[in-house]
C-alpha positions, 0 to 999 in steps of 0.5 A: 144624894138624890131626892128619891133616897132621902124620899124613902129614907124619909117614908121609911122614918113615917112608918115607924112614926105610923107604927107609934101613932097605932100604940097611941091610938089605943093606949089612949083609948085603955088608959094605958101609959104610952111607954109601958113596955113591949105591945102584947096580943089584945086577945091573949096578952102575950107579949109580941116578940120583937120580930114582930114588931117590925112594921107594915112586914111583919104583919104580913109575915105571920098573916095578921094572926098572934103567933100565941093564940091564932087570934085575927090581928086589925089590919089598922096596924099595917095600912096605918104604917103604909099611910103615915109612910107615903104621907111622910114622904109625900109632904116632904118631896112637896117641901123640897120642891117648894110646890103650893107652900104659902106666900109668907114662907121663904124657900130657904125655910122648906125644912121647917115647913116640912117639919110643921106639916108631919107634926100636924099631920101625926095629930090628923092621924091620930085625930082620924083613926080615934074619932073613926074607931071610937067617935070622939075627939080628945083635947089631949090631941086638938090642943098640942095641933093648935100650939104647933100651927100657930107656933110654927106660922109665925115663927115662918112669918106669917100675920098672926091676925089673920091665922088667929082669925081664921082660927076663930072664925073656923072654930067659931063655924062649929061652935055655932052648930054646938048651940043650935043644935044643944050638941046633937049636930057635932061636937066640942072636939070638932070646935077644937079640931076647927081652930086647928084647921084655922091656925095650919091653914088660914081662911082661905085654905080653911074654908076649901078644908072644909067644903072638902070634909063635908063633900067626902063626909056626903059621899060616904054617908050615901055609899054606907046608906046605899050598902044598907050599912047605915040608915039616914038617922045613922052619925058618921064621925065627922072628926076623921073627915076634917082630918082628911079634908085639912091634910088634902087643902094643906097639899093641894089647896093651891092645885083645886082653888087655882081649878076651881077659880079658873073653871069659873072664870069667864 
């Protein structure tokens, strides 16, 4: 088959897995056990039927209101499942093409890359919309991500010196603001979140994740100023842009190093 069909077969597989990250998400955040039965209307708790549960279409089939109570449905739901689905697909036209993969990696062993970055990418997914909605990073999610990286690096063939510190070093950045600031400035989720980004990405990579996060962290913040949507003593959770910041430097990392160094190069 061509690569455009395993692409949507593999986009399609995403939107489902975007579906599961949304019941996640807030099951999380309830308490509730992530298998305890069919998902039901927050408002009315009516079980939604099983047309409904069909993603991305069926929210846009009954105009993102309960069928029960009229009640208005998040549009989280939908753009959630749309956005893990052209994840999913764009991480794996990437590893089929072998485009911007790490040094230590064989061509030959493209699946398991794609394997590491969806897995990785479902934790910064879900890292991204808890710390969006409710401004704290579990170690529930920032753990399994570090066993995952790390695991899979070195089974891929990576130095296991270099992503443990990298790792260190990323984690311990964060650690430091902790005590400066006695917690004010971030919190022990982002030291967590910062090993991650060590044991996926290495330093170098990790380092560009990071310029990356705290440019569009800027960014946001001015625009929400500037729309008088937040004020200068107003926090940003910064969790959902070093989620952003990790999954942009996995994909193209190589593409804005390789611009950066050669725009400065002399």
């Amino acid at each position: 088959m061509p690569l455009w069909v395993y692409t949507l077969i593999i986009s399609l597989l995403g939107i489902v897995f975007g579906s599961f990250i949304n019941v996640i998400v807030f099951r999380t955040k309830t308490k509730d056990a992530w298998w305890s039965g069919r998902s039901k209307c927050r408002a009315c708790l009516q079980p939604v039927a099983l047309l409904d549960l069909v993603p991305v279409i069926s929210y846009f089939a009954i105009r993102g209101r309960c069928r029960h109570c009229q009640s208005v449905i998040s549009a989280q739901y939908p753009i959630v499942e749309a956005v893990t689905g052209l994840l999913f697909g764009l991480l794996f036209v990437r590893a089929a093409l072998f485009f911007g993969m790490p040094e230590f990696v064989a061509a030959s062993a493209w699946i398991s890359l794609f394997l590491r970055d969806v897995l990785i990418a479902v934790f910064l997914m879900i890292i991204f919309i808890y710390d969006f909605r409710y401004g704290y990073i579990l170690d529930r999610f920032t753990i399994p991500a570090m066993v995952i990286a790390l695991a899979f690096n070195l089974a891929l063939g990576a130095d296991p010196l270099e992503y443990l510190l990298a790792g260190l070093m990323i984690g311990g950045f964060f650690a430091v603001q902790y005590v400066i600031s006695k917690g004010t400035w971030i919190g022990g989720g982002d030291i967590r979140l910062g090993i991650v980004m060590g044991f996926y990405l290495g330093l170098e990579h990790g380092v560009l994740a990071l310029f990356l996060s705290y440019l569009l962290g800027a960014i946001v913040g001015l625009v929400l100023i500037a729309t008088k949507k937040r004020s200068m003593k107003s926090s940003v959770p910064f969790g959902t842009f070093l989620a952003l910041g990790t999954m942009v430097a996995a994909v193209f990392g190589d593409v804005l190093l390789n611009w950066y160094l050669g725009y400065f190069s002399f």
